[in-house]
N, C-alpha and C positions, 0 to 999 in steps of 0.2 A: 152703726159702730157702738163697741158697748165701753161702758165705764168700765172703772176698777171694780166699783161696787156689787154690778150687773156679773161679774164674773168671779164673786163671789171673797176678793179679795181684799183682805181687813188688815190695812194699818195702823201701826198704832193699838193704845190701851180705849180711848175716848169712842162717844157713840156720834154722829154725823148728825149734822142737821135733818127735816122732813127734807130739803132738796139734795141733800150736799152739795152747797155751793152758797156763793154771797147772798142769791135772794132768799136767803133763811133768815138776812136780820132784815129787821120790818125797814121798807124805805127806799132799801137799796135797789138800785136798776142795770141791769147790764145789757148793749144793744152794738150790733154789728152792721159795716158795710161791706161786704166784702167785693175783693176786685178781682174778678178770671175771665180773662181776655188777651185775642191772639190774634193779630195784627201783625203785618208784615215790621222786618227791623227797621229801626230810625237809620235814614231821617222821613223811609215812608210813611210808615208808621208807627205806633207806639210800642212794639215789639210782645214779648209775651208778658202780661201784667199778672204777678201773685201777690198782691198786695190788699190793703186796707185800712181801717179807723174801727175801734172798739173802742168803746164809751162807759164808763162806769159814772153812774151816779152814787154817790154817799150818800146825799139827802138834796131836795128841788130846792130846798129852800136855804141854800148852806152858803150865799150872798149875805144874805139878811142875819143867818145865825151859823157862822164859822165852825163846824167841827173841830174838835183834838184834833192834833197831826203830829207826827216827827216820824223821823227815816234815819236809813242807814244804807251806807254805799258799801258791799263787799271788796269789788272793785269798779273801777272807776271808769273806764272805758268807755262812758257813755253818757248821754244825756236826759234828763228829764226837767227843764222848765217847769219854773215853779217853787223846785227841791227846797233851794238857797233860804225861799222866803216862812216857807213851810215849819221850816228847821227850824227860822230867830223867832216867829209870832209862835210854832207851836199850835198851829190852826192848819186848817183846809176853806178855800169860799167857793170852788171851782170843782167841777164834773170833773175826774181823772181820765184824759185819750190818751190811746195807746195808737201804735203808727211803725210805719220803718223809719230808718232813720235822713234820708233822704225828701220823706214829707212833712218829717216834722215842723218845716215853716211853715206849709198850705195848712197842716190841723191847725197849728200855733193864731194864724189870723185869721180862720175861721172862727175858733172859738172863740175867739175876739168880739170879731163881729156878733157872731150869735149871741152872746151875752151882753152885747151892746143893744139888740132888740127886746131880748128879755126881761133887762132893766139898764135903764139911760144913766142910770144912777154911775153906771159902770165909767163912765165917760167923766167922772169928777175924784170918786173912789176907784182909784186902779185897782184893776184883779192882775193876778198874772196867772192864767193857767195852766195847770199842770197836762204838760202834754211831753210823754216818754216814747224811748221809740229802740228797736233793737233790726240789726243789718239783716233783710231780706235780698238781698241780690245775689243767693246763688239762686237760687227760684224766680226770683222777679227782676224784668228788666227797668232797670235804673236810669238809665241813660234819658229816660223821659217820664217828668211828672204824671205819676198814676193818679193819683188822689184830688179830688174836687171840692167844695165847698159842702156842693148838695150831699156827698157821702158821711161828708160830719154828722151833717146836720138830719141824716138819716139812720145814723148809728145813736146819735142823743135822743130822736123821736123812740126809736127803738127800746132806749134803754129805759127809760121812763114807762113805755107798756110793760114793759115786763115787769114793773114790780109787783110784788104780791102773786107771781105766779107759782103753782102750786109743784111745777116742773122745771128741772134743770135747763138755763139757759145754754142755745150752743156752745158748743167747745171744739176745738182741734182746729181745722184748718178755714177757719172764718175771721172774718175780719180782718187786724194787726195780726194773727195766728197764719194766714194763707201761707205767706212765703218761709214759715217761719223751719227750721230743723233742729231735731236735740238726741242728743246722746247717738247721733248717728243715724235714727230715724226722724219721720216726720213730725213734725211738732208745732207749738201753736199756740190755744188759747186752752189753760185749765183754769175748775176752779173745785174747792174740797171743804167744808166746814165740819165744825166739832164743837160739840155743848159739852161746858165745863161743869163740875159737880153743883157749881152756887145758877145752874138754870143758863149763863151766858153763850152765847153765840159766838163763835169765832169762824171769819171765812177769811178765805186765802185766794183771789185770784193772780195767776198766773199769763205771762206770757214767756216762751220757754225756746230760746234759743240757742243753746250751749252744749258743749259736752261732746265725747268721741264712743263711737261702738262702746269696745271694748270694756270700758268702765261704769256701761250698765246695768244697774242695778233694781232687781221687784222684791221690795218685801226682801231686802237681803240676799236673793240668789242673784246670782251673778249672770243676769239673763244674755247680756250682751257679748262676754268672752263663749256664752255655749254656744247661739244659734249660729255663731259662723259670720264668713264676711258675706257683703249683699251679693244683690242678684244681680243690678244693675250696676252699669259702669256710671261714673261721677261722684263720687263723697263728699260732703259739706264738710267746711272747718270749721276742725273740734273747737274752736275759739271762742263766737259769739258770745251770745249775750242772755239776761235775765231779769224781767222788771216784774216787781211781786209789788201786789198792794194789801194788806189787811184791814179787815173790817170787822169790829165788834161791839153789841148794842152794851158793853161793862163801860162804865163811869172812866174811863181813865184819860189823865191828862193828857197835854205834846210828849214831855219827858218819860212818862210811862208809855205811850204810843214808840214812841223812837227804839225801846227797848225790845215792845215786840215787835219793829220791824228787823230787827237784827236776827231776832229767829228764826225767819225766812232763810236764810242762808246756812243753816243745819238740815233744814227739808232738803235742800236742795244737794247738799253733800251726801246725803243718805240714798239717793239713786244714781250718784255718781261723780256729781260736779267736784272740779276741783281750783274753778276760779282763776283761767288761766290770765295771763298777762295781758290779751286783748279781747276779753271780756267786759261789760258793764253789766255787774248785778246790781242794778239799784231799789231800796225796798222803800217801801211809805206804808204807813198805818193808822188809821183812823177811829174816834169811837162815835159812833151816834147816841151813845147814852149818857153824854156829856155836848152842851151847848153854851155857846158865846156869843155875846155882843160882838157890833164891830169893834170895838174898843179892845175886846181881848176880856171883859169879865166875862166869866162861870156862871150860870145859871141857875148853878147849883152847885154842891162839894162834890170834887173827886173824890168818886168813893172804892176804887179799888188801885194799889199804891202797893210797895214794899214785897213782899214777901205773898199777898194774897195775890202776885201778880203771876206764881208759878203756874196757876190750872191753864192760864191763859198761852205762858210761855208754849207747854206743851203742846197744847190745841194748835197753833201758828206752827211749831214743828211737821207736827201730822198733816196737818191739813198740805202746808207745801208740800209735802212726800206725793200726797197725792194725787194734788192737783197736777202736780211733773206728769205722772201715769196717765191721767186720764186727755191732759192735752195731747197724748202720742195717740193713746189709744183708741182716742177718736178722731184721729185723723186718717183717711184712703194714703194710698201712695201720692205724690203729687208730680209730673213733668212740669217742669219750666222753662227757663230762657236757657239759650245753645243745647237744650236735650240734657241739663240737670236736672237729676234724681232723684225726689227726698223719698227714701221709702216705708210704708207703713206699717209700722210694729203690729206683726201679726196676733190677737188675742190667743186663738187658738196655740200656736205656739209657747206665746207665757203660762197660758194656763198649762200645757203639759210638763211643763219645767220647775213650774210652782209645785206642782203633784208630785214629780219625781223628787224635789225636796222635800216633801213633805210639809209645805206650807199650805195647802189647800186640801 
């Protein structure tokens, strides 16, 4: 399945990282488990499972030395543990999982536990981790705990290899991404970066569950009103959800973080969303070229603030535009539980539609 990039489509004014995607800043890790599995219905069995845990690392060591942090909730519809504390310290200590929303308690005490082996410390200094999650059950059967320990803790193994690799980690329908639908297709896990003029990285991942046909949007055409209604019968609701994380290796503080999590949600207006009522977009942002004690001192001065904080604003605009894209674009069709539908935003298709507008 190809990217936005591979099909030759360019958002945005900014140039992409060597991956486009998070592991372009130095550190970062992203790792999946994913769950497809088909099993008679409960209470035989476990019925049809599209589900999973995706794991973002910020930094291994971000216990001992807290990243910048602050967020921003579009709407609210949703949960992500963590947020509340993130928000008042203006820090990160904890690997970001992503999940449906239904497992969110199994990730929740797993990552508990896991970080209770990894340092005991944990057990006197409470972490609370951040673990988000957005509704997979038109695709996945709900009715019975999909998600286990070991999947945690095999998406965090994961995400820690991957850093420093020199290729785009998976995207589309893996992990937290499996059961996932948006703008009427299938959807999942994106991710999109952009270097800013002063050298910095800016990445965007995505998980991307929202939005109806009709108000899709590539690069400005209006892909979703041309190709028509689907092939298959069952439609996902336009409703769902959207949890964005950013990451950039620029100096900036929680309060400068918080701002560019709010940008996330202009990416995401730009291919169609419109943030309905029982949506949760919730965004977080992080920098790794800024570090703290457990106490909350700096390690050093924030050095990007004010107004030098526009190259960055934009980059987090773009970069969500296309991470949206690329989480559809790499995703197959997907059957799930009762013989729903999510179907696969054909490349060939945009590309002909982009041509005939004249965007490619």
């Amino acid at each position: 399945m190809p990217r936005a990039a591979d099909l030759g489509i360019r958002i945005g004014l900014m140039q992409p990282g060597p991956t486009g995607s998070v592991l372009d800043v130095a550190g970062v890790g992203l790792g999946h488990a994913t769950i497809d599995r088909d099993e008679p219905d409960p209470p035989e069995g476990r019925g049809r499972g599209r589900t999973g845990v995706s794991v973002l690392v910020v930094a291994d060591d971000a216990f001992e030395r807290p990243v910048p942090a602050g967020g921003a909730v579009l709407n609210g519809a949703g949960e992500c543990t963590g947020f509340i504390t993130a928000a008042e310290w203006g820090s990160l200590e904890t690997p970001v999982f992503l999940t449906s929303t239904l497992q969110l308690g199994r990730v929740y005490d797993a990552a508990c536990e896991l970080m209770l082996e990894r340092e005991p410390r944990v057990a006197e200094d409470f972490i609370i981790p951040v673990v988000a999650e957005c509704d997979d059950s038109f695709l996945n059967d709900a009715r019975r705990m999909q998600v286990v320990r070991e999947d945690v803790a095999t998406a965090w193994a994961a995400a820690l290899d991957s850093r420093g690799d020199p290729t785009p980690p998976p995207e589309g329908s893996v992990g937290s991404g499996t059961g996932m639908s948006c703008l009427g297709f299938k959807g999942g896990i994106g991710t999109a970066s952009r270097v800013t003029p002063e050298g910095h990285i800016v990445a965007v991942l995505l998980m991307t569950n929202f939005g109806d046909r009709e108000r899709l949007t590539v690069d400005g055409v209006p892909v979703g009103r041309l190709v028509g209604e689907p092939e298959r019968p069952g439609v996902p609701a336009p409703a769902g959800s959207c949890i964005g994380v950013v990451v950039t290796d620029a100096p900036v503080d929680g309060a400068g973080c918080a701002r560019l999590a709010r940008r996330v949600g202009m990416g995401l207006a730009r291919t169609g969303s419109v943030a309905r009522h029982g949506s949760g977009e919730i965004f977080l942002a992080c920098s790794t070229g800024l570090r703290m004690d457990r106490d909350g001192r700096f390690e050093g001065p924030a050095g990007v603030s004010g107004r030098a904080l526009d190259p960055l604003f934009a980059a987090v605009v773009e970069a969500a535009e296309e991470a949206v894209l690329n989480s559809m674009l790499m995703s197959p069709t997907v059957i799930g539980r009762s013989g729903n539908t999510s179907e696969g935003l054909d490349p060939d298709t945009v590309v002909r539609l982009l041509r005939e507008h004249g965007r490619l």
